[in-house]
C-alpha positions in Angstrom: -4.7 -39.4 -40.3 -2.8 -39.8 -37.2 -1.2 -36.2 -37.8 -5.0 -34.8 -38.6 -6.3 -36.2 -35.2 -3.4 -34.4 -33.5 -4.2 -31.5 -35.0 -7.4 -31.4 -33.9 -6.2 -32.4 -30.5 -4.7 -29.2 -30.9 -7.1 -26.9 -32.0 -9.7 -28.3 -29.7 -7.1 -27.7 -26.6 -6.8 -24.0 -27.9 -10.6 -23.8 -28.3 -11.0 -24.8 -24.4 -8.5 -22.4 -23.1 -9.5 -19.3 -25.6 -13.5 -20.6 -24.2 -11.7 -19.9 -20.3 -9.8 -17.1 -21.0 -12.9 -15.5 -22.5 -15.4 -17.2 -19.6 -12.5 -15.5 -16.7 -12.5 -12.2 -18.4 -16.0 -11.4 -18.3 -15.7 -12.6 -15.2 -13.7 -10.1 -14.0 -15.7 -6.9 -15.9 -18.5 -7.7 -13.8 -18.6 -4.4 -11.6 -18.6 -4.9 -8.1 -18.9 -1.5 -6.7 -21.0 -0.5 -4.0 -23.7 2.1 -4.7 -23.4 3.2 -1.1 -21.6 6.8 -0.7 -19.8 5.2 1.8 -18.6 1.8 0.3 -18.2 2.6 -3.7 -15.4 3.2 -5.2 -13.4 7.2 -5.0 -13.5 7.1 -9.2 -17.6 6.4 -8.9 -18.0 8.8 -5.7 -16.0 11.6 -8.0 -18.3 10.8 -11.3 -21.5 11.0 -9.3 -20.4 14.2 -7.6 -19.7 15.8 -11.2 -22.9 14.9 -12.5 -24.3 16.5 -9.8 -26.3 13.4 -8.5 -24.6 14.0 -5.1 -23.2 16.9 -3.2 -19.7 17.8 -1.8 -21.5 18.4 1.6 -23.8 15.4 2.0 -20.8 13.4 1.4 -18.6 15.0 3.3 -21.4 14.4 6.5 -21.6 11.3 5.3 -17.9 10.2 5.9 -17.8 12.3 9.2 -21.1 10.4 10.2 -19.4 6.9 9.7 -16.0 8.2 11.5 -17.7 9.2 14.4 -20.1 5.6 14.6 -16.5 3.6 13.9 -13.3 5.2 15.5 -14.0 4.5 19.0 -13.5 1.1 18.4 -10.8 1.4 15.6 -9.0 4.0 16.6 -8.1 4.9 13.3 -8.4 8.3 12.8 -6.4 10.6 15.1 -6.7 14.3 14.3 -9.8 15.8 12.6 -10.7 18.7 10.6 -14.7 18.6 10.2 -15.2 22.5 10.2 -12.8 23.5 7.3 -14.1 20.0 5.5 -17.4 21.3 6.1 -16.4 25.0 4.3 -14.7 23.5 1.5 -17.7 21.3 0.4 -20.3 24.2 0.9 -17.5 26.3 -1.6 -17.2 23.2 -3.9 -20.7 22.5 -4.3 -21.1 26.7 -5.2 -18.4 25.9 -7.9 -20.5 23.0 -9.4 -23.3 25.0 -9.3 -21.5 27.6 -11.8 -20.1 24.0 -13.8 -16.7 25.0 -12.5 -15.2 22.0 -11.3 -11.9 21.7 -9.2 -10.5 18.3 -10.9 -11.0 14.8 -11.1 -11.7 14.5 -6.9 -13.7 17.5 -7.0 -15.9 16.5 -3.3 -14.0 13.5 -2.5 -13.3 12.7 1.2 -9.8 11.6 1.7 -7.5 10.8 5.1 -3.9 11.1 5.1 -1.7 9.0 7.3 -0.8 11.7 10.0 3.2 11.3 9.3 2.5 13.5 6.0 2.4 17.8 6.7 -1.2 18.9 6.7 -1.5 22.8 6.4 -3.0 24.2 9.2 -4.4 21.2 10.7 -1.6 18.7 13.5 0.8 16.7 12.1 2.8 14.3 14.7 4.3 11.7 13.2 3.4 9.9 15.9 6.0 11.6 18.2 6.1 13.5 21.1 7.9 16.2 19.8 5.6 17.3 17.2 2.1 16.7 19.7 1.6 20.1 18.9 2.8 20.9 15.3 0.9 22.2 12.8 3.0 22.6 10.0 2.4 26.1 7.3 1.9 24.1 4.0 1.0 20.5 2.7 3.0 17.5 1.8 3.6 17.8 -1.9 1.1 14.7 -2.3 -1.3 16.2 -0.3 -1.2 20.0 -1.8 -1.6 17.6 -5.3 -4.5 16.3 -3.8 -6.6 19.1 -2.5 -6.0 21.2 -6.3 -7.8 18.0 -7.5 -10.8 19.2 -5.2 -10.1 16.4 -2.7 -11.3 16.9 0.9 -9.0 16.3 4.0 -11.5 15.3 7.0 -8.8 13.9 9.5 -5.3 12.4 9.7 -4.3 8.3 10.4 -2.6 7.0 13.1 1.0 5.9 12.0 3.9 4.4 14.7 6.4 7.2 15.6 7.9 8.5 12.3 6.4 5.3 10.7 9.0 3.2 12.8 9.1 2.8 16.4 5.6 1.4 17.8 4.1 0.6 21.1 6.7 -2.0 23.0 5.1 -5.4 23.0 2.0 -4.5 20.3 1.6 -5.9 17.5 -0.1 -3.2 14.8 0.2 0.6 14.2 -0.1 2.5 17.6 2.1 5.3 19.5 2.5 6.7 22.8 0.4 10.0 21.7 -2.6 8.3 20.3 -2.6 4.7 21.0 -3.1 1.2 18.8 -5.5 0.5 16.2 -7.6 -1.8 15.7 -8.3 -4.2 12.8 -12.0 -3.9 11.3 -12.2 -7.7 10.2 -11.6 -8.4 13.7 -10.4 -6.0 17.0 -8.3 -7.9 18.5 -6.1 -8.3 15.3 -3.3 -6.6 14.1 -3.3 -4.0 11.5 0.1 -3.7 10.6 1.9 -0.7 9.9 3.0 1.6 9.1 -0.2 3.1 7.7 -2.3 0.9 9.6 -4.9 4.0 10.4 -4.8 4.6 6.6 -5.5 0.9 6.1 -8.4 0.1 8.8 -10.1 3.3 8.1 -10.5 3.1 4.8 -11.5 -0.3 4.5 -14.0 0.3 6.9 -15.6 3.2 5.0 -14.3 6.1 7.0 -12.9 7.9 4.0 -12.9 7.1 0.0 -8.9 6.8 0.0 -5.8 7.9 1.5 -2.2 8.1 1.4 0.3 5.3 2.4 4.2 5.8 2.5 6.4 2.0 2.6 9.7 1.8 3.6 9.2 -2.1 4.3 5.7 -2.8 3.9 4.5 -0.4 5.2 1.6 0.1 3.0 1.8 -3.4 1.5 1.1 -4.9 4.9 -1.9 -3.1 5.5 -3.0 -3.0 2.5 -3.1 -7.1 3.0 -4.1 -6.8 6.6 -7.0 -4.4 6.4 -8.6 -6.3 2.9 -8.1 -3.2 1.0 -5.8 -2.0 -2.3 -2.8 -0.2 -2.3 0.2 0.8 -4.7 3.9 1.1 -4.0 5.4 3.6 -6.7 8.3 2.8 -8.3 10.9 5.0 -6.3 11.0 8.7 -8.2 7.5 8.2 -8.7 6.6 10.4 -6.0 7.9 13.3 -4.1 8.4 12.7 -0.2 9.0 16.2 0.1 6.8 17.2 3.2 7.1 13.4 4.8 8.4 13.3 8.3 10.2 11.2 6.9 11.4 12.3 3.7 14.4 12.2 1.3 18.0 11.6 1.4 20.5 9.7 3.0 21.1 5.9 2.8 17.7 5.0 3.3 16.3 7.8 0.3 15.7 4.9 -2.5 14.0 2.6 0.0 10.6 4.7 0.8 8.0 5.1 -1.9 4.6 6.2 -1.4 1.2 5.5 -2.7 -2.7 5.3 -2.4 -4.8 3.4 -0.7 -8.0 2.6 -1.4 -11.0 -0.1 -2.0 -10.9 -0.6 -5.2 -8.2 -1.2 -7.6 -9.4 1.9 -10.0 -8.9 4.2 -7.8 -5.2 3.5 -7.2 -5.1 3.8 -11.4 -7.0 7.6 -10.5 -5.5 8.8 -7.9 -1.8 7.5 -8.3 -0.7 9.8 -11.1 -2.1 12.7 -9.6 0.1 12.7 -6.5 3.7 11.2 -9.2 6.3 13.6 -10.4 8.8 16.1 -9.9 8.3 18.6 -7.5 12.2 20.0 -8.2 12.6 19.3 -4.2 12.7 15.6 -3.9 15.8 15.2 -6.2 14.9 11.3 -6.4 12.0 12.0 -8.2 11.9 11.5 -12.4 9.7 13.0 -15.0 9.0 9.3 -16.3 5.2 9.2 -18.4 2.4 6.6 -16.7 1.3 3.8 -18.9 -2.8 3.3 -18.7 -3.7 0.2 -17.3 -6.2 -0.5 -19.9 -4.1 -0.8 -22.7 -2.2 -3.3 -21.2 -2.8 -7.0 -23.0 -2.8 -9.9 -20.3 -2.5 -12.2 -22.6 1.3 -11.2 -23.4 2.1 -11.3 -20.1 4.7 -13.7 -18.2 3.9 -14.5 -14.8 5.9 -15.9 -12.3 4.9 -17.1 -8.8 5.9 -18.5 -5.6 3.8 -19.6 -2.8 7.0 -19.2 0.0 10.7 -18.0 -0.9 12.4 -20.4 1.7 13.5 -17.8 4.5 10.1 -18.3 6.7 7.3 -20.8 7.1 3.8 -19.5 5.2 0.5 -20.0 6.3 -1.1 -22.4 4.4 -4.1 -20.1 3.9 -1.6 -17.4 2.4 -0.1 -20.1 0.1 -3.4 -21.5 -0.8 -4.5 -18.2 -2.0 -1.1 -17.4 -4.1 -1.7 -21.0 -6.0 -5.3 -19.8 -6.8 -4.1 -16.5 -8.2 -1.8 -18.7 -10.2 -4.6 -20.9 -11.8 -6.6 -17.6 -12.5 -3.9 -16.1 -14.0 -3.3 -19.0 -16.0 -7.0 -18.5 -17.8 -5.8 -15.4 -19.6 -1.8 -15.2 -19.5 0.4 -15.8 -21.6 2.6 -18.0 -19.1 2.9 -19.1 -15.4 5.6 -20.4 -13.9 6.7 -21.6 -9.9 9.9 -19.4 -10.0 11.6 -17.9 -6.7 15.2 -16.2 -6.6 15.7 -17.1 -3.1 19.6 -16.6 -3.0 18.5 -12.7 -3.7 16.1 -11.9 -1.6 18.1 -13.2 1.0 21.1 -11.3 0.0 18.6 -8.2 -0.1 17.0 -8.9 2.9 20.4 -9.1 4.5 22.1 -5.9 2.7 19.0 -3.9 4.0 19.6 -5.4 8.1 22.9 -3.9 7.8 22.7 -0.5 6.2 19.3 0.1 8.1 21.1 -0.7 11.2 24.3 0.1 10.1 25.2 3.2 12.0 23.8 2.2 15.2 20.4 3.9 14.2 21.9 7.4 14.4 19.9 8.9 11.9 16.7 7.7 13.8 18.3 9.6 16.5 18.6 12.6 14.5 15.2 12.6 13.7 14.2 13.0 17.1 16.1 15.6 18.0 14.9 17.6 15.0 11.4 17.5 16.2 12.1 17.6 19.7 11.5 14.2 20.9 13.2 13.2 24.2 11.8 10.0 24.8 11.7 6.9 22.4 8.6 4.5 21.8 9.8 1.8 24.1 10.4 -0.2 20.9 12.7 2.0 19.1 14.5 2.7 22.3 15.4 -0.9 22.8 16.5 -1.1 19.3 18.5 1.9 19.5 20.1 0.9 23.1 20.8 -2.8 21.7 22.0 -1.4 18.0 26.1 -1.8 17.3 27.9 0.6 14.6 29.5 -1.4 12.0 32.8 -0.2 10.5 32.2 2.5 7.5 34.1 -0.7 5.1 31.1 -3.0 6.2 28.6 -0.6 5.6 29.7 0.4 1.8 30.5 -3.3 1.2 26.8 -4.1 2.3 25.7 -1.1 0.3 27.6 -3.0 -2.9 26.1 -6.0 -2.0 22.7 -4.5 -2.3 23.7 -3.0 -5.5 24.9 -6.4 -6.8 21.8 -8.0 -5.9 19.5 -5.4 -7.2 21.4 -5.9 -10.3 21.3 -9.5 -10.3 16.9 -9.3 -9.5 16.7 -7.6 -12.9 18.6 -10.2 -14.6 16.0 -12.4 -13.2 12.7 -10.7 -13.7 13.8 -10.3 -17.4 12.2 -13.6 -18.2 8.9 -12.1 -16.5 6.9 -9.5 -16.2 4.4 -9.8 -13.1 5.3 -11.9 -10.0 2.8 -12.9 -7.7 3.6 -13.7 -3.8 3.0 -13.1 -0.7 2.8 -9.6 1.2 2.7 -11.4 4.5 3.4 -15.0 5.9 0.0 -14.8 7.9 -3.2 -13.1 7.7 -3.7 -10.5 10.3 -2.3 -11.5 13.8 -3.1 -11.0 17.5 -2.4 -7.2 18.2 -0.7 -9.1 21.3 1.0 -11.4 19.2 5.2 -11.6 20.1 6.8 -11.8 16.6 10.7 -12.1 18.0 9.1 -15.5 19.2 7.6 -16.9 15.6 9.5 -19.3 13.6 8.8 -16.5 11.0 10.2 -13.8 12.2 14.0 -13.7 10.7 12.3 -13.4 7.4 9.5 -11.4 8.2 10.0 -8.7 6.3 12.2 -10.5 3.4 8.8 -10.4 0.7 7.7 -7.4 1.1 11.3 -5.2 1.9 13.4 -7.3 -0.9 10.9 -4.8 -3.2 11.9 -1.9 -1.4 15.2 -2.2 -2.0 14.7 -2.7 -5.6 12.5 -0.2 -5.7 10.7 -2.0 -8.4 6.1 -0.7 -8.0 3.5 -3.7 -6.4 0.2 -3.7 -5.9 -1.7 -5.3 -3.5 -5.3 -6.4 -3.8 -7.3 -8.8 -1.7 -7.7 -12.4 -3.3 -9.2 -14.3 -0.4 -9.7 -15.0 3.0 -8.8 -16.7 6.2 -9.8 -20.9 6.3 -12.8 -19.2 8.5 -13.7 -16.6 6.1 -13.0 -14.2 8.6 -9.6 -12.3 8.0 -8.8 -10.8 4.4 -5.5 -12.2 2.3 -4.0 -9.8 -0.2 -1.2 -10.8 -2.6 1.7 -8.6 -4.0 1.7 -8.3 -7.7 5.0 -6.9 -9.0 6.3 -5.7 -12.3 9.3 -3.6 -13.7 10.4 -0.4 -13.2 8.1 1.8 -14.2 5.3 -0.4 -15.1 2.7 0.4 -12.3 0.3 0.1 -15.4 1.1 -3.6 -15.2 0.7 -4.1 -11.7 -2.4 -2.1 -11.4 -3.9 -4.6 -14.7 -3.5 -7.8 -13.5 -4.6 -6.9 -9.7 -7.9 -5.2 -11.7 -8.3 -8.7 -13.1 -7.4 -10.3 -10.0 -9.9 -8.2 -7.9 -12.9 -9.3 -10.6 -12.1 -12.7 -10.4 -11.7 -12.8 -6.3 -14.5 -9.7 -5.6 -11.9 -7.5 -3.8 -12.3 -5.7 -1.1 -15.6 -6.6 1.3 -17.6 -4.4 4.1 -16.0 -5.9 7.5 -18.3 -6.3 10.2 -17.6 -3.3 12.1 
């Protein structure tokens, strides 16, 4: 009898989590999307516009209606192209007329952070040098983009080449064009480097747009600015027409992406921009996995709340332990798991061959476009940066190796980890972060991934103890495996509701 009972026990217990796990699923297939043009999603914008319900060009006046209301106060959007946007829609919308469509953005408005080549329309990088350049042909990502009948109405303000900001400001800005401004709140920070990319999307000034991340750098604003974004898997996607693009000992770090407001569109648009372009020799002809075949329910999740190298807001950890306990509804396993000693030795690997070589290649960057004068930023770090012997810099590069190694020895036991993108929501744009108790391991979460190269999502999961300020998590899987990522942020976003109109 006693063995009976337990059984029961047992079954009953299986019967109450199978009830969750079913309850949390439908949950998360409520849809959430907006039926405003401006607010819904770039996959329902692109369906609406094939059916015909709505037009290439009211769209397109649409978007360049809300940029103009918002961008005074953002400052998000720094070089425009109305006119040809204008022309293309009035050609698209003839094309749907004859049922000939372009592809699967056929009418979609898109941005593109300004350090990707725009044909015909000025591409700076955020640098002096190039305050005039308009380069002859689009970034690979961007030419893949417009054959898919997506519309470029402007470009997105990004640091100088996606690295050296304003001295003593605390979000994406540059001595051309100036900082940005947060939506969820103006006097915050939007990170960077695709901070324009971030704040104007989320605020409905274009259905998507382009992110590159070298360290964060679309993670962070991704997090910052409530919105979605992918990091490939490096050789997902060419950087060929990136200021900065491939080669040298920084090629495997920088991977590039979409950004956007809802987690379907990164699942759209990602694998549209991914492939070989037989320029970016990084690049792999490696097949996409669809997210929707992917079963949550096999999945092993680990977790951490804080790896031990900086002090975490307790809102950030707060929201990590609820994606946990959500996850927990319809995985297979979740378990409190952080390889500190690695993402330390990353985080320390990447200081020295980023630095390594007393940021000459940031100085030959300039001088290929021109630029005689630093942000003041960069040109403290350049002034203060020491050379390190070439034996230090390949036994850092084999320490980077070892630990990358060592990561995937780890992560064998898993196959999503959950943690933070940042150790705060959005900061003060005037906020010093060489004075935080953070700010040695400011970077470690988001750069350890980097160096791995390994794809994470991002997808806002809650908010600020005020309610005010968006918190996004990283959700990271294996090589390869963006279809895993982009699943269990999809569930994620139904469970938490996403991304949500700021009160600009």
């Amino acid at each position: 009898m006693k063995g009976a009972a337990g059984a029961c026990a047992v079954a009953a217990i299986s019967s109450v989590h199978a009830s969750r796990a079913l309850a949390a699923a439908k949950a998360a297939s409520v849809d959430r999307d907006s039926d405003d043009i401006l607010f819904m999603s770039a996959t329902k914008l692109a369906s609406l516009l094939r059916a015909r319900k709505l037009s290439a060009r009211e769209v397109v006046e649409a978007y360049i209606a809300r940029q103009i209301a918002i961008d005074d106060r953002l400052n998000a959007v720094v070089m425009t192209c109305y006119e040809r946007a204008r022309a293309e829609a009035a050609a698209l919308d003839a094309r749907a007329a004859r049922g000939d469509f372009a592809g699967a953005l056929h009418g979609v408005p898109m941005t593109i952070k300004d350090s990707f080549d725009t044909e015909g329309v000025i591409s700076t990088g955020g640098t002096y040098g190039r305050q005039q350049y308009v380069p002859t042909r689009d970034a690979v990502v961007v030419s893949r983009l417009r054959k898919q009948g997506a519309i470029l109405l402007g470009k997105t303000n990004t640091p100088e080449f996606t690295l050296g900001g304003l001295g003593g400001i605390n979000t994406t800005g540059n001595m051309l064009h100036g900082s940005t401004h947060n939506p969820y709140d103006l006097t915050r920070t939007t990170s960077g480097s695709s901070g324009g990319a971030g704040a104007n999307v989320a605020a409905g000034g274009a259905a998507f747009d382009i992110g590159s991340d070298i360290g964060g750098s679309l993670r962070l604003p991704a997090h910052m600015n409530g919105v979605a974004g992918l990091k490939t898997t490096a050789g997902r996607v060419p950087r060929t027409g990136h200021i900065v693009d491939y080669g040298g000992v920084l090629d495997s770090w920088q991977q590039v992406g979409p950004i956007a407001r809802r987690v379907k569109d990164l699942a759209l648009i990602a694998p549209l921009i991914g492939g070989p372009d037989s320029r970016d020799a990084a690049c792999a002809p490696v097949p996409w996995g669809d997210p929707d075949t992917v079963k949550l329910s096999k999945l092993r999740v680990a977790f951490y709340p804080e790896n031990g190298l900086s002090t975490v807001h307790a809102d950030v950890q707060r929201v990590v332990r609820q994606v946990a306990s959500w996850l927990g509804d319809v995985v297979a396993s979740v378990k409190q798991d952080c390889p500190t000693a690695l993402i330390k030795a990353l985080h320390e690997a990447r200081g020295q061959l980023a630095m390594g070589d007393g940021w000459a290649w940031y100085q030959r960057l300039a001088r290929k476009w021109g630029t005689n004068h630093l942000s003041p930023s960069m040109a403290e770090a350049v002034k203060a940066a020491k050379p390190i012997p070439a034996s230090a810099f390949a036994a850092a590069a084999e320490k980077a190796d070892d630990a990358k190694s060592r990561m995937l020895a780890w992560f064998s036991a898993y196959d999503v980890l959950i943690c933070p993108v940042s150790e705060e929501p959005a900061t003060p744009i005037d906020w010093d972060p060489s004075a935080s108790r953070n700010f040695s391991g400011v970077l470690s979460d988001v750069g350890a991934f980097n160096s791995t190269g390994w794809p994470v999502a991002v997808v806002r999961c809650g908010s600020s103890a005020d309610g005010r300020l968006p918190i996004g998590v990283q959700i990271v899987a294996a090589p390869w495996r963006e279809d895993v990522a982009l699943a269990v942020a999809s569930y994620l976003e139904g469970r938490s509701g996403g991304w949500t109109p700021p009160p600009i």
